[in-house]
Every structure is written in structure tokens, then in C-alpha cells.
Backbone atoms as SQL, in Angstrom:
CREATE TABLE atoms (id INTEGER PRIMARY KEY, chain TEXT, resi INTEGER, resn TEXT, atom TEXT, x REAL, y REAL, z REAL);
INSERT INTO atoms VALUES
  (1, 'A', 1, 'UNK', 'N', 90.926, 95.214, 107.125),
  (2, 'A', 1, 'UNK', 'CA', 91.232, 96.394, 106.348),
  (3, 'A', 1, 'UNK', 'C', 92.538, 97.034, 106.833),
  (4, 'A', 2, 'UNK', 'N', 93.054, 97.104, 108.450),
  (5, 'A', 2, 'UNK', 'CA', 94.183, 97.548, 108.730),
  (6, 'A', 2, 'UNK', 'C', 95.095, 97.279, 108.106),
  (7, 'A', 3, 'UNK', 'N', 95.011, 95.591, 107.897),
  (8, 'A', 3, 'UNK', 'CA', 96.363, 94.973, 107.710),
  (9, 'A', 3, 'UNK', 'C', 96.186, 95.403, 105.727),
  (10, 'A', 4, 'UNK', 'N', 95.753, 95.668, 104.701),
  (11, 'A', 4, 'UNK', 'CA', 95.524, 96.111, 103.799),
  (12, 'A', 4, 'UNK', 'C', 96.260, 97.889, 103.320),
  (13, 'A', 5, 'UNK', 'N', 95.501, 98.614, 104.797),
  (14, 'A', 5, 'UNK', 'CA', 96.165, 100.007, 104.708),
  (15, 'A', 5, 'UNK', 'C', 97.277, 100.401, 105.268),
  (16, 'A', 6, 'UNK', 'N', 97.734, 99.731, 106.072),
  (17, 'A', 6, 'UNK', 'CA', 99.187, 99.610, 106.466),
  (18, 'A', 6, 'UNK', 'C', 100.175, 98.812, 105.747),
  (19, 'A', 7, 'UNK', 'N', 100.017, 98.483, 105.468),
  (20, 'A', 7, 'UNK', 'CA', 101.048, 96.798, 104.309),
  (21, 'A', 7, 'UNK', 'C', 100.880, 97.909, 103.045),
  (22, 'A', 8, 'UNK', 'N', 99.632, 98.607, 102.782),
  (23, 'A', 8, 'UNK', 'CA', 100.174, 99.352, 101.058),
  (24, 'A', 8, 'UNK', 'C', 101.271, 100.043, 101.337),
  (25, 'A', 9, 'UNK', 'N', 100.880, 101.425, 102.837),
  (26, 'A', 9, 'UNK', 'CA', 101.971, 102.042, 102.786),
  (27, 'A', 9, 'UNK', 'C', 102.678, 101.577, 103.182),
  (28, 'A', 10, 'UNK', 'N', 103.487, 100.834, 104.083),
  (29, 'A', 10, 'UNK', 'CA', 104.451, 100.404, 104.441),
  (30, 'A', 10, 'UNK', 'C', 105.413, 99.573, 102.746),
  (31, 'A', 11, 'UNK', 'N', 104.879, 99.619, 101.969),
  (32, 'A', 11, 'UNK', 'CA', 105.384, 98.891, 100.404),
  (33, 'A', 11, 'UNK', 'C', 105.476, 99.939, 99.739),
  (34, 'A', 12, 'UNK', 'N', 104.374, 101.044, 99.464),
  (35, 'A', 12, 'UNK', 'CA', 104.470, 101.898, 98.996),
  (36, 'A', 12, 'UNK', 'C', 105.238, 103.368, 98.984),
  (37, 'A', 13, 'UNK', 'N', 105.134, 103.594, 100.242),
  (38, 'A', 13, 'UNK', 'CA', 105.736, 104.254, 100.806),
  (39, 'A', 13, 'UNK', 'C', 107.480, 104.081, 100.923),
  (40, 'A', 14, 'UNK', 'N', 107.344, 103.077, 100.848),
  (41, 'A', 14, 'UNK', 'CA', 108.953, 102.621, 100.857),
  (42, 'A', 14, 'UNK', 'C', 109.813, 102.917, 99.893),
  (43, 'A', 15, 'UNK', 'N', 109.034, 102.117, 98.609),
  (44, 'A', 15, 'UNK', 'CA', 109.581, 102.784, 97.378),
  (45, 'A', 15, 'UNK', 'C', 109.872, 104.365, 96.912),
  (46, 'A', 16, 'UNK', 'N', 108.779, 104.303, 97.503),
  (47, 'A', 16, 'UNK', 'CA', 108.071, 106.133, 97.117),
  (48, 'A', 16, 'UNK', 'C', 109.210, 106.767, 97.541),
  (49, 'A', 17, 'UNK', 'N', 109.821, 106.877, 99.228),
  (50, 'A', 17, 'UNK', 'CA', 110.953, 106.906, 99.407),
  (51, 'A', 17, 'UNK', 'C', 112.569, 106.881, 99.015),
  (52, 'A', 18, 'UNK', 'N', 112.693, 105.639, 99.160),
  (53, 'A', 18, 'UNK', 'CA', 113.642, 105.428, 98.274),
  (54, 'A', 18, 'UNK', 'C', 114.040, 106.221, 97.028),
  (55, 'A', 19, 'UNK', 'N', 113.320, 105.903, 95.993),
  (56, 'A', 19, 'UNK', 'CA', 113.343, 106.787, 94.783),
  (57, 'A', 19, 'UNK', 'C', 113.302, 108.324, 94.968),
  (58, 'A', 20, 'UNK', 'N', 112.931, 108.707, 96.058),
  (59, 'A', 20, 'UNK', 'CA', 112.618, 110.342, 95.977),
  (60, 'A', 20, 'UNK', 'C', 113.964, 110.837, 96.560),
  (61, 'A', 21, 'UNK', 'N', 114.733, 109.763, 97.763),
  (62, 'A', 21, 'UNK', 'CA', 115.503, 110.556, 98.277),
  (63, 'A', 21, 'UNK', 'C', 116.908, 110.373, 97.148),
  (64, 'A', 22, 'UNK', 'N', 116.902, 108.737, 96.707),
  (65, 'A', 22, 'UNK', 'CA', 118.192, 109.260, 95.772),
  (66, 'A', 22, 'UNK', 'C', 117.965, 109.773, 94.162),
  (67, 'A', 23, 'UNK', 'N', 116.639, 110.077, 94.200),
  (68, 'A', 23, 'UNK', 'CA', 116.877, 110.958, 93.130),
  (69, 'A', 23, 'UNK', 'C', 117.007, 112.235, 93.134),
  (70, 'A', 24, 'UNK', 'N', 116.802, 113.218, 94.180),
  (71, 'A', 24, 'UNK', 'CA', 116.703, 114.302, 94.824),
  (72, 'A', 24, 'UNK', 'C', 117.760, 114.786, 96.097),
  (73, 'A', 25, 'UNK', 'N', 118.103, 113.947, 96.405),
  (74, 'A', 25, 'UNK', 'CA', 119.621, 114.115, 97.864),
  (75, 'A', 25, 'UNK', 'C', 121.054, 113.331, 96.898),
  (76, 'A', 26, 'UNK', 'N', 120.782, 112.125, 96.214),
  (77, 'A', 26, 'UNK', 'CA', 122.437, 111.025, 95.954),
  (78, 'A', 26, 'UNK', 'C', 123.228, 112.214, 95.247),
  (79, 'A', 27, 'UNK', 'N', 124.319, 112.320, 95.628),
  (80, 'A', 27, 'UNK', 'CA', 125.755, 112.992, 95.933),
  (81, 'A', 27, 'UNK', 'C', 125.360, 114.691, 96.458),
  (82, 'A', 28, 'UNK', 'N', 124.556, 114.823, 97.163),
  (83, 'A', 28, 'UNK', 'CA', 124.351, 115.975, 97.661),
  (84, 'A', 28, 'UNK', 'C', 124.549, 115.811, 99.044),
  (85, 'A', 29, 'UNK', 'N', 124.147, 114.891, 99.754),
  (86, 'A', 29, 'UNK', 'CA', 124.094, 114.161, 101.081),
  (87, 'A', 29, 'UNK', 'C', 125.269, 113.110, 101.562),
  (88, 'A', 30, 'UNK', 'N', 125.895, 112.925, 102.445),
  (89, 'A', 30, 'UNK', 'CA', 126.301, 111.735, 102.517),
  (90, 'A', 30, 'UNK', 'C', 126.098, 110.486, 102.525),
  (91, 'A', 31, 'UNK', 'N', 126.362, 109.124, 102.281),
  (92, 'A', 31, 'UNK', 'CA', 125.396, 107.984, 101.911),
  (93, 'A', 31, 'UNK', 'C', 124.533, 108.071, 103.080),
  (94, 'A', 32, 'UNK', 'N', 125.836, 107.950, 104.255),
  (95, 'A', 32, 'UNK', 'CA', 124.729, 107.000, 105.700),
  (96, 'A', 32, 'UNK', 'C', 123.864, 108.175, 106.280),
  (97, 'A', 33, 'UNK', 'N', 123.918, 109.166, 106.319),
  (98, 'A', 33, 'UNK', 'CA', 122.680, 110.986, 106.350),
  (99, 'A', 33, 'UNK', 'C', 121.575, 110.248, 105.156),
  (100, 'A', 34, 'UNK', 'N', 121.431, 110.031, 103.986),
  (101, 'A', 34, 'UNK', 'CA', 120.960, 109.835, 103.092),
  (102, 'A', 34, 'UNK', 'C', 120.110, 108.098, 103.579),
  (103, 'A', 35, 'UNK', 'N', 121.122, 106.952, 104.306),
  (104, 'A', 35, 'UNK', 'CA', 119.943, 106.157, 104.427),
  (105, 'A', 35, 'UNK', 'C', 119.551, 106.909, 105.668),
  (106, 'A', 36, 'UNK', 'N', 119.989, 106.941, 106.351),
  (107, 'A', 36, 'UNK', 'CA', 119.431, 107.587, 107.630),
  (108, 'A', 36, 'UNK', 'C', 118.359, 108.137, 107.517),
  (109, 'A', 37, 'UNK', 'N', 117.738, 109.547, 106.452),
  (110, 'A', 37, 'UNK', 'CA', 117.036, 109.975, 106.282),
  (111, 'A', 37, 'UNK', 'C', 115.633, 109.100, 105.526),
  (112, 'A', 38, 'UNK', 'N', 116.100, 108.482, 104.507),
  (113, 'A', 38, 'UNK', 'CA', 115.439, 107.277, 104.013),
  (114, 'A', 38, 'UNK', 'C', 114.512, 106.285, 104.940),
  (115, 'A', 39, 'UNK', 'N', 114.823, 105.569, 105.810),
  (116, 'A', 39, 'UNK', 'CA', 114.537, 105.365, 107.099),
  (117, 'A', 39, 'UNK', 'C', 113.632, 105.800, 107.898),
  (118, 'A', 40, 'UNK', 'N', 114.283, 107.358, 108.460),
  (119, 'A', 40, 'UNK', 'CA', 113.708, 108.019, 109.012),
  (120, 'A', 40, 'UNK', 'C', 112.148, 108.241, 108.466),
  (121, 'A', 41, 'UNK', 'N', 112.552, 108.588, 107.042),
  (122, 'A', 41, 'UNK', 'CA', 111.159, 109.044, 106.131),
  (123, 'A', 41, 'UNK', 'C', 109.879, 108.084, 106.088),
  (124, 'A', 42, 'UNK', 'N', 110.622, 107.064, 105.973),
  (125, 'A', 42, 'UNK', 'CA', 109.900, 105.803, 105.843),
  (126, 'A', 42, 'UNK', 'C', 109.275, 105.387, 107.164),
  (127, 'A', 43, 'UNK', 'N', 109.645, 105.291, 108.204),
  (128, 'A', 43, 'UNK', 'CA', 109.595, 104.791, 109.142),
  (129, 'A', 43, 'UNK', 'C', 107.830, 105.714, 109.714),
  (130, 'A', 44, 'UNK', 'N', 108.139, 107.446, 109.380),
  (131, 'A', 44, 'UNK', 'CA', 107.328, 108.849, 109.870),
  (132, 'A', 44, 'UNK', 'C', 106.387, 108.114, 109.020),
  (133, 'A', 45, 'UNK', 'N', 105.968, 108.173, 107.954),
  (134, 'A', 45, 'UNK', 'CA', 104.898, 107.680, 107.039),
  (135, 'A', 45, 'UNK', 'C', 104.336, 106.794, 107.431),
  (136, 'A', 46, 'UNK', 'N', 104.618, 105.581, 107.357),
  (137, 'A', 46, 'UNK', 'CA', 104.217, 104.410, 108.294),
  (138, 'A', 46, 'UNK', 'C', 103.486, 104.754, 109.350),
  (139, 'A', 47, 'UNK', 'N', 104.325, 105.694, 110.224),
  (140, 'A', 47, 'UNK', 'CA', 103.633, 105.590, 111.215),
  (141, 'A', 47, 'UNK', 'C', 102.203, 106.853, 111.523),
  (142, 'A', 48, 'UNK', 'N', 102.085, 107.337, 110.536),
  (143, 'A', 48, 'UNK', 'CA', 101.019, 108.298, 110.181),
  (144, 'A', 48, 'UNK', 'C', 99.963, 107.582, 110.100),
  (145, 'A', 49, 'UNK', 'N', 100.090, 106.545, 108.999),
  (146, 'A', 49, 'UNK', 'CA', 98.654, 105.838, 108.883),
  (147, 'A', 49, 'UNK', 'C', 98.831, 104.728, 109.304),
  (148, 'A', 50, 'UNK', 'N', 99.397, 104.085, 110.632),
  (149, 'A', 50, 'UNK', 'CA', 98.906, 103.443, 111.837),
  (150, 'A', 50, 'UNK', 'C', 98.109, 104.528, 112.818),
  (151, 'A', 51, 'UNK', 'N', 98.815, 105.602, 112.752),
  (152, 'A', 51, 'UNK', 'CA', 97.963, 106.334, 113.394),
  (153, 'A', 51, 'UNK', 'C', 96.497, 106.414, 113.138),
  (154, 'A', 52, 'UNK', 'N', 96.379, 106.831, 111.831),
  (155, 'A', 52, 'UNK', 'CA', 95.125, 107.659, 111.223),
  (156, 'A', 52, 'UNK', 'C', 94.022, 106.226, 110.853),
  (157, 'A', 53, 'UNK', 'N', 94.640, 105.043, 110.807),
  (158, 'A', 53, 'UNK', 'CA', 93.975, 103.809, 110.712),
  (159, 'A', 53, 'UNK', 'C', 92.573, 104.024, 111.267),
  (160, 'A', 54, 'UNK', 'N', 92.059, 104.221, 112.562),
  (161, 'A', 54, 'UNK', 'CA', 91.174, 104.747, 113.581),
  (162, 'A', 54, 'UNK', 'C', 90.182, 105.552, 112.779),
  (163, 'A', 55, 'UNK', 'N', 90.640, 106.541, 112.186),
  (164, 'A', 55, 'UNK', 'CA', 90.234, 107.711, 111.746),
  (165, 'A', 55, 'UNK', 'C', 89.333, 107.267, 110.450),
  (166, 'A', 56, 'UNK', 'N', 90.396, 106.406, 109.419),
  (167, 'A', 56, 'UNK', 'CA', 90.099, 105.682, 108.315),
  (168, 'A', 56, 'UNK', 'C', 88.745, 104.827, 108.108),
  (169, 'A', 57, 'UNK', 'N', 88.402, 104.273, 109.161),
  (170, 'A', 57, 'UNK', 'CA', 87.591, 103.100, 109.903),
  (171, 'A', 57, 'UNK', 'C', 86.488, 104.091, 109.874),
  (172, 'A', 58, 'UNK', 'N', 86.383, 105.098, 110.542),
  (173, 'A', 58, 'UNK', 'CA', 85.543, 105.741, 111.082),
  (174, 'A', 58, 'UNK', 'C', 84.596, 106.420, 109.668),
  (175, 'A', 59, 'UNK', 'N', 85.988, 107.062, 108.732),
  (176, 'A', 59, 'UNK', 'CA', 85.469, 107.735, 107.733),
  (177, 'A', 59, 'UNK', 'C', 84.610, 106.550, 106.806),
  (178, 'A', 60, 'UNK', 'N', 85.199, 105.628, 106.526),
  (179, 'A', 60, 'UNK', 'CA', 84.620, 104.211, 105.811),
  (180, 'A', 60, 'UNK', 'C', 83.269, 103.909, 106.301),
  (181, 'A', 61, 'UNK', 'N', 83.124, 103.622, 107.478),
  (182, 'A', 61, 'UNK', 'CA', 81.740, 102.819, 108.154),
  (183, 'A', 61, 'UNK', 'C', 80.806, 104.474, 107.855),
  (184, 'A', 62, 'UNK', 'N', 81.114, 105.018, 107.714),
  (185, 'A', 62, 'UNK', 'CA', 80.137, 106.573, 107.423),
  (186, 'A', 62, 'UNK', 'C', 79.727, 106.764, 106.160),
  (187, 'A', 63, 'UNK', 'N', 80.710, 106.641, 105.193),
  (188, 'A', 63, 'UNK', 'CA', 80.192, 106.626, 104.008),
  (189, 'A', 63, 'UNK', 'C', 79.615, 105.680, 103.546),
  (190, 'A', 64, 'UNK', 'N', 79.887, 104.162, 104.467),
  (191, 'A', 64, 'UNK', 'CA', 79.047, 103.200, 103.851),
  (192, 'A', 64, 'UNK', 'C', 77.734, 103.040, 104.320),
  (193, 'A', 65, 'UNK', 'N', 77.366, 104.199, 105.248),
  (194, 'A', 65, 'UNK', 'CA', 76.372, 103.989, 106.128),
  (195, 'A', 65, 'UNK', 'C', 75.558, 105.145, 105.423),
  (196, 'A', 66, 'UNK', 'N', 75.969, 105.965, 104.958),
  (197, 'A', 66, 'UNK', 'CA', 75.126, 107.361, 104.182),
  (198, 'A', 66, 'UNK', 'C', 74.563, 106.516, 102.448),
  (199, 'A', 67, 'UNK', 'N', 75.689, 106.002, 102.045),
  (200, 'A', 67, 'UNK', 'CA', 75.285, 105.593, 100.787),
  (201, 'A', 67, 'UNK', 'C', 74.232, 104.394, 100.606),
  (202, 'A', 68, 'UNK', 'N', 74.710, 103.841, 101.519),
  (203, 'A', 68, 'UNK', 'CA', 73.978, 101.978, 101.696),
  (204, 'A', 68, 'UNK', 'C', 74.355, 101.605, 100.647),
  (205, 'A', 69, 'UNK', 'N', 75.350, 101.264, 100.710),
  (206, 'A', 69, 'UNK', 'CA', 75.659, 100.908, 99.771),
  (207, 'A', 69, 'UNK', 'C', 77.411, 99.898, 99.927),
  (208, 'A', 70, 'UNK', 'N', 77.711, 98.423, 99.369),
  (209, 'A', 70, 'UNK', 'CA', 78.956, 98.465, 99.911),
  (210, 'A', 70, 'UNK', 'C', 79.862, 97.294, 98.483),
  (211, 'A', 71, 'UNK', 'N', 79.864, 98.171, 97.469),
  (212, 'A', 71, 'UNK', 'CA', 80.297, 97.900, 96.100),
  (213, 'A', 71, 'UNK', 'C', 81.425, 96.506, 97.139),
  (214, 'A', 72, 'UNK', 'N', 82.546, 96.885, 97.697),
  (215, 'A', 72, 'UNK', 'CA', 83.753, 95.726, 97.846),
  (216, 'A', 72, 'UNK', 'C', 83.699, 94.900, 98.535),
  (217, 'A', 73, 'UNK', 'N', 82.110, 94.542, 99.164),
  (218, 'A', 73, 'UNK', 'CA', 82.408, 93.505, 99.964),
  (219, 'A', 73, 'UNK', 'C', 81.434, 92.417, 99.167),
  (220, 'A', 74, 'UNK', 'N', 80.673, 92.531, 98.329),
  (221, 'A', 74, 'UNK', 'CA', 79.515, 91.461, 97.133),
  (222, 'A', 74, 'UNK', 'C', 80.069, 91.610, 95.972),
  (223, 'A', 75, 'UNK', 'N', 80.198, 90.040, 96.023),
  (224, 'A', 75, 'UNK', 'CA', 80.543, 89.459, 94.532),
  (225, 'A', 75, 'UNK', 'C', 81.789, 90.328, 94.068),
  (226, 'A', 76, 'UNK', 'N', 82.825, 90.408, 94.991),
  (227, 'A', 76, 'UNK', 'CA', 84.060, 90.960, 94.389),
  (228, 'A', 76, 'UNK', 'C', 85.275, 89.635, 94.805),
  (229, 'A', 77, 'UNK', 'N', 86.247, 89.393, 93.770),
  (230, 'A', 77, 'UNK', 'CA', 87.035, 88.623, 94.247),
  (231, 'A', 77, 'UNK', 'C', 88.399, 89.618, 94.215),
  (232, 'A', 78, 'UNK', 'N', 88.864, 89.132, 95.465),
  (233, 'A', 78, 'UNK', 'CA', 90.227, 89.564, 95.729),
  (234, 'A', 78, 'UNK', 'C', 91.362, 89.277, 95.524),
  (235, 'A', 79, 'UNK', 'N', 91.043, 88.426, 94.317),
  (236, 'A', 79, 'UNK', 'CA', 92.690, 87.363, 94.035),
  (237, 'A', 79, 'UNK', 'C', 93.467, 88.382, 93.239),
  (238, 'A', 80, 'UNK', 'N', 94.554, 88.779, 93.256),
  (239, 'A', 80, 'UNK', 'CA', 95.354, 89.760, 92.098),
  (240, 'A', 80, 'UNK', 'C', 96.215, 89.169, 91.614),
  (241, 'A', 81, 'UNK', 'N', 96.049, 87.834, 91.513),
  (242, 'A', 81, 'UNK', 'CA', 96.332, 86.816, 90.300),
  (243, 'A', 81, 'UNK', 'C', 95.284, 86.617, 89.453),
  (244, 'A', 82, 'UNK', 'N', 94.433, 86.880, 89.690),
  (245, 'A', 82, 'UNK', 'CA', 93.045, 86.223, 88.230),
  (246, 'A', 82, 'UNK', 'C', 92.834, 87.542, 87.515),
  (247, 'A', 83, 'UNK', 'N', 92.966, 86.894, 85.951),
  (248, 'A', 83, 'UNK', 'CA', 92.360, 87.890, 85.520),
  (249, 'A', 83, 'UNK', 'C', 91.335, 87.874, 84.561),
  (250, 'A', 84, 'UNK', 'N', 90.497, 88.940, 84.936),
  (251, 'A', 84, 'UNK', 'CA', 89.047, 88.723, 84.422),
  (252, 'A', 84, 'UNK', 'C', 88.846, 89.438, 83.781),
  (253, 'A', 85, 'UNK', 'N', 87.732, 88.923, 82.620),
  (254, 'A', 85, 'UNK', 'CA', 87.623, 88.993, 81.603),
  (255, 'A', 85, 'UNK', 'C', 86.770, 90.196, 81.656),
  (256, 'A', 86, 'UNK', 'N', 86.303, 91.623, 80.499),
  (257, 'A', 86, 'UNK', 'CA', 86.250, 92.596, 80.675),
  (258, 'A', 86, 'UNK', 'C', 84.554, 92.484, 80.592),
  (259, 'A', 87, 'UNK', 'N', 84.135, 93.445, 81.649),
  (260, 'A', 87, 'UNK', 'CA', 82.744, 93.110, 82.089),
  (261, 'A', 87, 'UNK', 'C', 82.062, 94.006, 81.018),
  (262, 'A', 88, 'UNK', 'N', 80.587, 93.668, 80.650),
  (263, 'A', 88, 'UNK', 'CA', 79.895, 94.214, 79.436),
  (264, 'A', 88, 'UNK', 'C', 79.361, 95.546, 80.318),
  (265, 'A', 89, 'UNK', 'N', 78.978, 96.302, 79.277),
  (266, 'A', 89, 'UNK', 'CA', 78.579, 97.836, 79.540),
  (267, 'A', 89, 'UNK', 'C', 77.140, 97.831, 78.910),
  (268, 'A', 90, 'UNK', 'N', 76.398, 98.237, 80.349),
  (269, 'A', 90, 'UNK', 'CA', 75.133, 98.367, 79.723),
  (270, 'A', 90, 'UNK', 'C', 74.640, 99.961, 78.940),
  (271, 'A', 91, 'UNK', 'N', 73.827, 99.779, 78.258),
  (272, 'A', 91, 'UNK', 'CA', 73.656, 101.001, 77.755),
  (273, 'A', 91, 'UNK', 'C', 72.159, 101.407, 77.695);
């Protein structure tokens, strides 16, 4: 699961970045202040939820332990290449 919640943000976050600072700082900032900050931003985020990873774990195994319950680990496939066909709705 680490390597899952770190790899989103570290992708996500990146972009998220990117886009925020030059749409919100480009020609207000200087370029290399501007990657610099970019970077910087990116880098703080990241390292939040390596931090909070611990924390994450903790909150997870709790709720799966109150609910009994664990929907993503039965009969789920993880490929995000396949795509499947739309499941029936019971009524």
C-alpha cells in the first residue's frame, strides 16, 4: 500500500504543482525562483505523506477492523488496463 500512496502523490502532486505554480506565479516570479519553488513544493508534499504513511496504515487496519469488512482485497482486479464490463444492479 506504501508504494501505491506515495507513487500517487509523488505523480500527482507533481502535476498538481506544476500547473498551480505557472498558472498562478509565470511572469510574476522569476523562472529559476519559480522552478525552485516548484521543487521545493513538490518535494514538501511528498514528503508529508511519507511521513503520514504510518499514520495511514494505522487509520486503514482500524476501519477495516470496526467494519469487518475488506471490499479491495476479494475478487477485485487491479489491472487499469482491463476494462470491465458494467456490473448489474440489484434491486
Amino acid at each position: 500500500m506504501w508504494t501505491r500512496l506515495v507513487g500517487s502523490t509523488i505523480a500527482g502532486q507533481g502535476i498538481n504543482t506544476v500547473i498551480f505554480y505557472i498558472i498562478g506565479l509565470y511572469g510574476i516570479l522569476p523562472r529559476d525562483v519559480l522552478a525552485q519553488g516548484i521543487l521545493m513544493g513538490w518535494f514538501l508534499k511528498a514528503a508529508v505523506e511519507v511521513i503520514m504513511t504510518p499514520v495511514t496504515y494505522v487509520v486503514v487496519g482500524y476501519l477495516k477492523n470496526v467494519e469487518r469488512i475488506d471490499y479491495y482485497d476479494y475478487k477485485t482486479n487491479f489491472n487499469p488496463f482491463i476494462i470491465m464490463p458494467p456490473r448489474d444492479v440489484e434491486e
